[in-house]
C-alpha positions as CSV (number, residue, x, y, z in Angstrom):
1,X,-14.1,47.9,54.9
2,X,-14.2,44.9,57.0
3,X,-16.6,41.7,56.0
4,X,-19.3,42.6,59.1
5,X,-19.5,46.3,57.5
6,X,-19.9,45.1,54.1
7,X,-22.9,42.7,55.5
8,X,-24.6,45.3,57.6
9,X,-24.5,47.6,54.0
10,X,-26.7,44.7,52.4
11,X,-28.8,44.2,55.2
12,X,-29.7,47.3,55.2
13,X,-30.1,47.4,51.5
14,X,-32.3,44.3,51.6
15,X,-34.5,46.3,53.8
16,X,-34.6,49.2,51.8
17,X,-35.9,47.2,48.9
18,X,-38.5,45.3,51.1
19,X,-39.4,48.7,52.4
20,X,-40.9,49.7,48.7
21,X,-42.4,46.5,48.4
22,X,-44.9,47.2,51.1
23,X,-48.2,48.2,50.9
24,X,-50.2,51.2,52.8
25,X,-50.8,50.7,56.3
26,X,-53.8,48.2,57.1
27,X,-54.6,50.0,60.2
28,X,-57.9,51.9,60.3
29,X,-58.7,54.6,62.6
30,X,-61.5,54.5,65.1
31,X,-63.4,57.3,63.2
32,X,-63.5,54.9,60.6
33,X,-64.8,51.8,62.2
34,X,-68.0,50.3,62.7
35,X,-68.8,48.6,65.6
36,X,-71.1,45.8,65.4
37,X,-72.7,44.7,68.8
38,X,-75.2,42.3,67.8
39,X,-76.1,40.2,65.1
40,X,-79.1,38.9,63.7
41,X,-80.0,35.7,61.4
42,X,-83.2,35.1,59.9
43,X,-84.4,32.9,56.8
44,X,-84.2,34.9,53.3
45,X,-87.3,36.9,52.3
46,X,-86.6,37.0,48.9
47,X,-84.8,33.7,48.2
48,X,-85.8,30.0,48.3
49,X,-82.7,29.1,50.4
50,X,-80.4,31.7,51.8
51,X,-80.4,34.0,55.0
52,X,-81.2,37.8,56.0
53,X,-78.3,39.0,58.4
54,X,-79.4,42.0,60.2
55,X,-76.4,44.2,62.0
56,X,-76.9,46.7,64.8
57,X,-74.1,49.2,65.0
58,X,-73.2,51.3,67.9
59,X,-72.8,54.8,67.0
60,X,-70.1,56.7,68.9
61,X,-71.0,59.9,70.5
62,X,-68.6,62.8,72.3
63,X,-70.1,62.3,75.7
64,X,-72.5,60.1,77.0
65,X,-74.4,63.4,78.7
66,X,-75.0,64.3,75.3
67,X,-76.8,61.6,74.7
68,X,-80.1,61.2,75.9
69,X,-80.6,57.5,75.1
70,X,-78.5,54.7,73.1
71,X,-77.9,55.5,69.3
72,X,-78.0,52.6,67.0
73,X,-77.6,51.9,63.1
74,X,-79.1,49.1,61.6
75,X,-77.7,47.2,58.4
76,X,-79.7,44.6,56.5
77,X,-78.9,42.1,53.7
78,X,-79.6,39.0,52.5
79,X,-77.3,36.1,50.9
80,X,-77.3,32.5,50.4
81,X,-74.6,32.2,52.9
82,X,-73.9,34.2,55.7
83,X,-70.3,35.2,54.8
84,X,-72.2,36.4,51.1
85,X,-74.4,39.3,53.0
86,X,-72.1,40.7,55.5
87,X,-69.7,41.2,52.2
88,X,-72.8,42.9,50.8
89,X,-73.4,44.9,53.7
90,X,-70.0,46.3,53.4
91,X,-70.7,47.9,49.9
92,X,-73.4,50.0,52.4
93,X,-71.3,51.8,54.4
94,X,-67.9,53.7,54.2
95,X,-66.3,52.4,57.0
96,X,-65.0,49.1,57.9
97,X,-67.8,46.8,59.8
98,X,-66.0,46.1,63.4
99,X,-67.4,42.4,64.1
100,X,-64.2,42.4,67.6
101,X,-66.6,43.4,69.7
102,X,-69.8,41.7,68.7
103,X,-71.3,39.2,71.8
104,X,-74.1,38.7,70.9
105,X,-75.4,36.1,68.0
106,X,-79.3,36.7,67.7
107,X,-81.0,33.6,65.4
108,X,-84.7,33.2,64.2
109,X,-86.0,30.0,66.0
110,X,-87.4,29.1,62.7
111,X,-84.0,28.7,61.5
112,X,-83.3,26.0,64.6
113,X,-85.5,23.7,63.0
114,X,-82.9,23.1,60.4
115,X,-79.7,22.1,59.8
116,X,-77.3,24.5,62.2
117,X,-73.9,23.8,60.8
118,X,-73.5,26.3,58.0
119,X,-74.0,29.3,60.0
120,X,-72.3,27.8,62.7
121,X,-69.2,27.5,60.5
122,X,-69.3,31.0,59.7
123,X,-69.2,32.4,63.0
124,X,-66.2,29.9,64.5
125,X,-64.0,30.1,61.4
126,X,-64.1,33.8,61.8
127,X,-60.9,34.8,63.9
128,X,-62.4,38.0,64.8
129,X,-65.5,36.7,66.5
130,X,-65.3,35.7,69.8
131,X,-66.4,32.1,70.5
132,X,-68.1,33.8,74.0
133,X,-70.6,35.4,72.4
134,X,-74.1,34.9,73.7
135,X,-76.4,32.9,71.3
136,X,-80.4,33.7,71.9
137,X,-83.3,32.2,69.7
138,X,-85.7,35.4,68.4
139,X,-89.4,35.5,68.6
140,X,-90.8,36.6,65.8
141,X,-87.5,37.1,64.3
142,X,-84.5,38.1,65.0
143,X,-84.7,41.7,63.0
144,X,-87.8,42.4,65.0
145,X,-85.4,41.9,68.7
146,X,-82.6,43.3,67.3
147,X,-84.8,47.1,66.5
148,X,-86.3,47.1,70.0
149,X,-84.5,50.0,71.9
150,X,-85.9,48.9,75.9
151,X,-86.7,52.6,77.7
152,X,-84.3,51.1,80.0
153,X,-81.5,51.2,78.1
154,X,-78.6,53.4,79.2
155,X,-76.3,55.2,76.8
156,X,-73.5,53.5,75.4
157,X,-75.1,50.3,77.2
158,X,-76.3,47.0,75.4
159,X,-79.3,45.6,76.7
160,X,-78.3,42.6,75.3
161,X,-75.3,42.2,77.4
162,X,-76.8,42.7,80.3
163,X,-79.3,39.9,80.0
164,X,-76.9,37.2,79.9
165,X,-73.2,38.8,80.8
166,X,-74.6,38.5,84.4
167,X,-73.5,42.3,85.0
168,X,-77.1,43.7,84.6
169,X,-80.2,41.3,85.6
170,X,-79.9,38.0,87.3
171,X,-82.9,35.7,86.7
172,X,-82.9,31.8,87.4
173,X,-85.7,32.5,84.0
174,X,-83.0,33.5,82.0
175,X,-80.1,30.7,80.4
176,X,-77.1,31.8,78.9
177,X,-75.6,30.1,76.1
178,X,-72.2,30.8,74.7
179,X,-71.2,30.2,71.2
180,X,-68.9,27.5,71.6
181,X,-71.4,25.5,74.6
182,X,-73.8,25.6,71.6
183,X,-71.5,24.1,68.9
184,X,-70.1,22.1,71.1
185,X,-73.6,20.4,72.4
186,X,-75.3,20.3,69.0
187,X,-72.7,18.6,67.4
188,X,-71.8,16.2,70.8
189,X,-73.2,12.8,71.2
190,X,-75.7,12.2,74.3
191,X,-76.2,16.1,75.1
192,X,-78.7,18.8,73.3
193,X,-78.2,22.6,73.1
194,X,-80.4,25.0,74.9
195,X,-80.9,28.5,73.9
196,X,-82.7,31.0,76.0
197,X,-85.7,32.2,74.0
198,X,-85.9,36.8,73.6
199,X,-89.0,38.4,72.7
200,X,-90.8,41.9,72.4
201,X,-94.2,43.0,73.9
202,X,-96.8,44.6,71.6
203,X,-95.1,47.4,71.2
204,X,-91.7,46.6,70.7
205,X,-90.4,48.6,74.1
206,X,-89.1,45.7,75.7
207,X,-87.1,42.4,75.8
208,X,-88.5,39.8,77.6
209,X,-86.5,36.1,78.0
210,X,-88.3,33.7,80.4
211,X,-88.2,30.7,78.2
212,X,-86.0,28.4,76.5
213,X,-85.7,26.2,74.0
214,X,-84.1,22.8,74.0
215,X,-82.4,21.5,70.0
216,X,-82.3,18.5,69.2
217,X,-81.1,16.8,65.8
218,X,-83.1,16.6,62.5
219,X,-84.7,19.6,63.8
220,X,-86.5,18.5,67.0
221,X,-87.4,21.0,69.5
222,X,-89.2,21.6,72.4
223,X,-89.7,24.8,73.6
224,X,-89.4,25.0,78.0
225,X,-92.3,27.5,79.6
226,X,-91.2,30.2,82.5
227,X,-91.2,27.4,85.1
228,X,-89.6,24.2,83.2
229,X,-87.1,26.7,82.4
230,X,-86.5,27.8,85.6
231,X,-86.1,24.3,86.7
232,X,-83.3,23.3,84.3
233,X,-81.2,26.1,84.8
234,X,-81.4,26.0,88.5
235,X,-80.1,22.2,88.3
236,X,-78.0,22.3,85.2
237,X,-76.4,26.1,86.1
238,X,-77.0,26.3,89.7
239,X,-79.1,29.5,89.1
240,X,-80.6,30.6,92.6
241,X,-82.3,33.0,94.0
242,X,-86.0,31.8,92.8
243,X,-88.9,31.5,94.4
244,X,-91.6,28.4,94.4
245,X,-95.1,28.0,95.6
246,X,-95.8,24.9,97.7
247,X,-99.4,24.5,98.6
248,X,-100.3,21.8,101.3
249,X,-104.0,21.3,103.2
250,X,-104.7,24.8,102.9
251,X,-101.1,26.1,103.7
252,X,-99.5,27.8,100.9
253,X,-95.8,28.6,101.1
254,X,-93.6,30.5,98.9
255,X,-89.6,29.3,99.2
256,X,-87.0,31.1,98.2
257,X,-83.7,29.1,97.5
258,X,-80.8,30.5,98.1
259,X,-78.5,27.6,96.8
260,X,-79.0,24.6,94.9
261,X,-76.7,21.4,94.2
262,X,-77.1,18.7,91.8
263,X,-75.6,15.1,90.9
264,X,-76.8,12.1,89.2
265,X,-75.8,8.7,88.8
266,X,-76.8,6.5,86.0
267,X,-76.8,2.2,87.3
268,X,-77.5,-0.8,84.5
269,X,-78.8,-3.8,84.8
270,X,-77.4,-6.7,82.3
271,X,-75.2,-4.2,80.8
272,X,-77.9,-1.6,79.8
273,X,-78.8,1.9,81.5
274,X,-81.8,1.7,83.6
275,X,-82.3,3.9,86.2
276,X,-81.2,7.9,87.0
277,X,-81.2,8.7,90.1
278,X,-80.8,12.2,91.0
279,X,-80.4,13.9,94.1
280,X,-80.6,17.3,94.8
281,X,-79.9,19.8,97.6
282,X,-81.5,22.4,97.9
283,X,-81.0,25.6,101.0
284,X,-83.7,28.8,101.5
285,X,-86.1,30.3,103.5
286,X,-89.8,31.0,103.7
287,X,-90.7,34.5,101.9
288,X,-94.4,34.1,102.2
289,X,-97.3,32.1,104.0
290,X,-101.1,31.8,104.6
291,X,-100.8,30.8,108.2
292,X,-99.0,31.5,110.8
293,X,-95.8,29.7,111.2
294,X,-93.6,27.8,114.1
295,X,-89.5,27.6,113.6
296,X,-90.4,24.1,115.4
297,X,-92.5,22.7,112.1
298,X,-89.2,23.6,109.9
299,X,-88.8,19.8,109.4
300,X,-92.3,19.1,108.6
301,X,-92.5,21.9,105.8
302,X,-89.3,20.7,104.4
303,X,-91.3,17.4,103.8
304,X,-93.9,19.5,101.8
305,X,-91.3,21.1,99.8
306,X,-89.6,17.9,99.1
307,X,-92.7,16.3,97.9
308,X,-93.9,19.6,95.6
309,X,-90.2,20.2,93.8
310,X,-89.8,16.5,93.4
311,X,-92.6,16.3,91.2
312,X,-91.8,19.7,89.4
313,X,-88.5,18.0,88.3
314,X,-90.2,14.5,87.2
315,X,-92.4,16.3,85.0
316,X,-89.5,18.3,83.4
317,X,-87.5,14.7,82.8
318,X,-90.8,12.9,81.8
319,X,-91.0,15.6,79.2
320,X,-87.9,15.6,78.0
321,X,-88.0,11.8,77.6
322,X,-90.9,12.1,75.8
323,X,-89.6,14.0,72.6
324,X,-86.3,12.0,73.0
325,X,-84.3,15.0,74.5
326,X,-81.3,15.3,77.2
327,X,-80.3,18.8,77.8
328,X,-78.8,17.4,81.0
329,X,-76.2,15.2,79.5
330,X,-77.3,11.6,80.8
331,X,-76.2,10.1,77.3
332,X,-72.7,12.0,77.5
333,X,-72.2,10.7,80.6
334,X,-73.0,7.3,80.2
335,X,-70.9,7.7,77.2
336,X,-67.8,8.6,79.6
337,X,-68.7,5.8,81.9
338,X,-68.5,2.8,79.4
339,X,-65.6,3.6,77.2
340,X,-64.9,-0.1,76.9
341,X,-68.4,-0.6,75.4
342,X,-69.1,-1.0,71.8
343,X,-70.9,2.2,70.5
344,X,-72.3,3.2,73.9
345,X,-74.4,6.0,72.5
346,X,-76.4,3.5,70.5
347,X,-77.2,1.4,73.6
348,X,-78.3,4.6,75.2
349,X,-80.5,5.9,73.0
350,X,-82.1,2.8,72.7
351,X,-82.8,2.6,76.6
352,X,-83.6,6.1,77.2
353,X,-87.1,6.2,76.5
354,X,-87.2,3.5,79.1
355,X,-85.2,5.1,81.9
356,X,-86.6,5.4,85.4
357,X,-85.9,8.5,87.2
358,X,-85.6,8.6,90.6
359,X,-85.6,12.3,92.0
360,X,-83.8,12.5,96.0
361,X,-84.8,15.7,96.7
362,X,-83.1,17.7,99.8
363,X,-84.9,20.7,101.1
364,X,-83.0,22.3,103.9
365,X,-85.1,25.3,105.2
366,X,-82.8,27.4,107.6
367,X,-86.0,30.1,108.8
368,X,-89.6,31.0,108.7
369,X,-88.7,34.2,107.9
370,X,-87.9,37.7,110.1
371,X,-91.4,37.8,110.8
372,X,-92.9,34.7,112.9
């Protein structure tokens, strides 16, 4: 026997050997799986410090026909760490809890108050949670949204997908915040988180998001109504297809924007930040009026609609001055502007509550309407 056929006879007795050193298959069937679609973190119950992780489990069916409406499990536990209760809530079941295909991080807004970064470390050390999962704050807690089954709800559908995946409902009301935007904002310099808001009517039958919530640090928030949130996400996201009411000397319009476009630029004066100006574009149509209309006037309503908006998005900016807030970024991208300054952020925050904003608004509206 040559030397290659006496070294293919220990290869292949080296992988004999190996062979017995391994252990059963890790692979798991589907049957015995668990699929966790959303998750749900509120503070402890029965602990001083700690948390209550709430799971809601799809269960699989034959057929969706057979099912007459969505069929869900729910798990609850509590731990002084995150990490601690899921491994509790895996001693209550006999399958292995499926967190792959979970989008969907639901978290108490009580909870947002505090310090965000140990739960946040849980959730983007994990390899097998997606860093595009949706995070929503829960009102009146996250266990409470995470039980409410909408009538609405279609078999083998997530409601909770739909809201923010943009494949279902599509609301300039409604922001959507991923996972790693929120990490990545709460622990930036010169930019704050927001987190769309999800709550339940009386009787729990359906899920209602039309506000938001903006984080700052050392637990400052500021929660954004229906209409303040409507006006950041349309300038922030670009959302469209909204409507607004302008009312002028009796005439009372109601817009709806098709497309929306917005910039700002940030000038200093002796080497500080003291002015925004922002200038927005903004293309629709009139849905509704009072009066009857002339295609002629289309210039003069766009000066109403120039002069309503504007003052919409002062007030938003005068708020979020006020409690020392920039969802919009103005500090990050001063920040990027003044790289040879020493500490930047620290002359920014220190000028902020003394910025002048100075709103360009753009109203370009193409129609009446079909009827005239």
């Amino acid at each position: 026997m040559g030397k290659v056929g006496r070294m293919k006879q220990w290869i292949l007795v080296l992988l004999l050997l190996s062979s017995t050193l391994l252990s059963a298959c890790a692979f798991k069937d589907i049957d015995r799986r668990l699929f966790v679609s959303v998750i749900g973190i509120d503070p402890a119950e029965k602990m001083e410090e700690g948390f209550k992780v709430t799971l809601k489990i799809a269960i699989p069916f034959g057929a969706i026909k057979e099912a007459s409406r969505p069929t869900f499990a729910y798990l609850s536990e509590e731990g002084e760490t995150i990490g601690e209760a899921i491994r509790m809530l895996e001693t209550h079941v006999d399958k292995v809890l499926e967190l792959g295909h979970m989008k969907t991080i639901v978290v108490n807004e009580e909870l947002l108050k505090g310090d965000l970064q140990e739960f946040m470390n849980y959730f983007v050390r994990r390899g097998d949670l997606q860093m595009i999962a949706y995070v929503t704050a829960a009102r009146p807690s996250a266990e409470t949204i995470l039980r409410v089954e909408p009538k609405t709800e279609a078999p083998a559908s997530i409601s909770f997908y739909n809201f923010f995946g943009g494949t279902g409902t599509e609301s300039p009301f409604i922001v959507t915040t991923y996972l790693f935007e929120f990490r990545r904002d709460y622990l930036g310099e010169g930019i704050d988180p927001v987190l769309p808001i999800m709550e339940t009517n009386e009787d729990q039958s359906e899920l209602i998001v039309n506000k938001s919530i903006v984080i700052g640090q050392k637990g400052k928030t500021l929660e954004l109504d229906p209409l303040l949130t409507k006006q950041y996400n349309s300038l922030v996201h670009n959302a469209s297809g909204f409507s607004y009411k302008v009312n002028k000397d009796g005439l009372q319009l109601l817009l709806n924007i098709d497309h929306i476009k917005m910039k700002f630029k940030i000038h200093s004066d002796n080497g500080k930040p003291s002015k925004v100006i922002m200038t927005i574009n903004k293309v629709g149509v009139i849905g509704e009026s009072n009066k009857l209309l002339s295609p002629k006037k289309l210039p003069y309503y766009d000066q109403l609609a120039e002069q309503t908006l504007s003052a919409k998005v002062r007030e938003l900016l005068h708020k979020l001055q006020e409690e020392q807030l920039d969802p919009f970024g103005f500090g990050l991208r001063y920040r990027t502007t003044k790289l040879h300054t020493s500490n930047p952020y620290k002359i920014w925050k220190e000028a902020y509550p003394e910025i002048d904003f100075d709103v360009v608004m753009k109203i370009n509206l193409k129609s009446t309407g079909v009827t005239e």
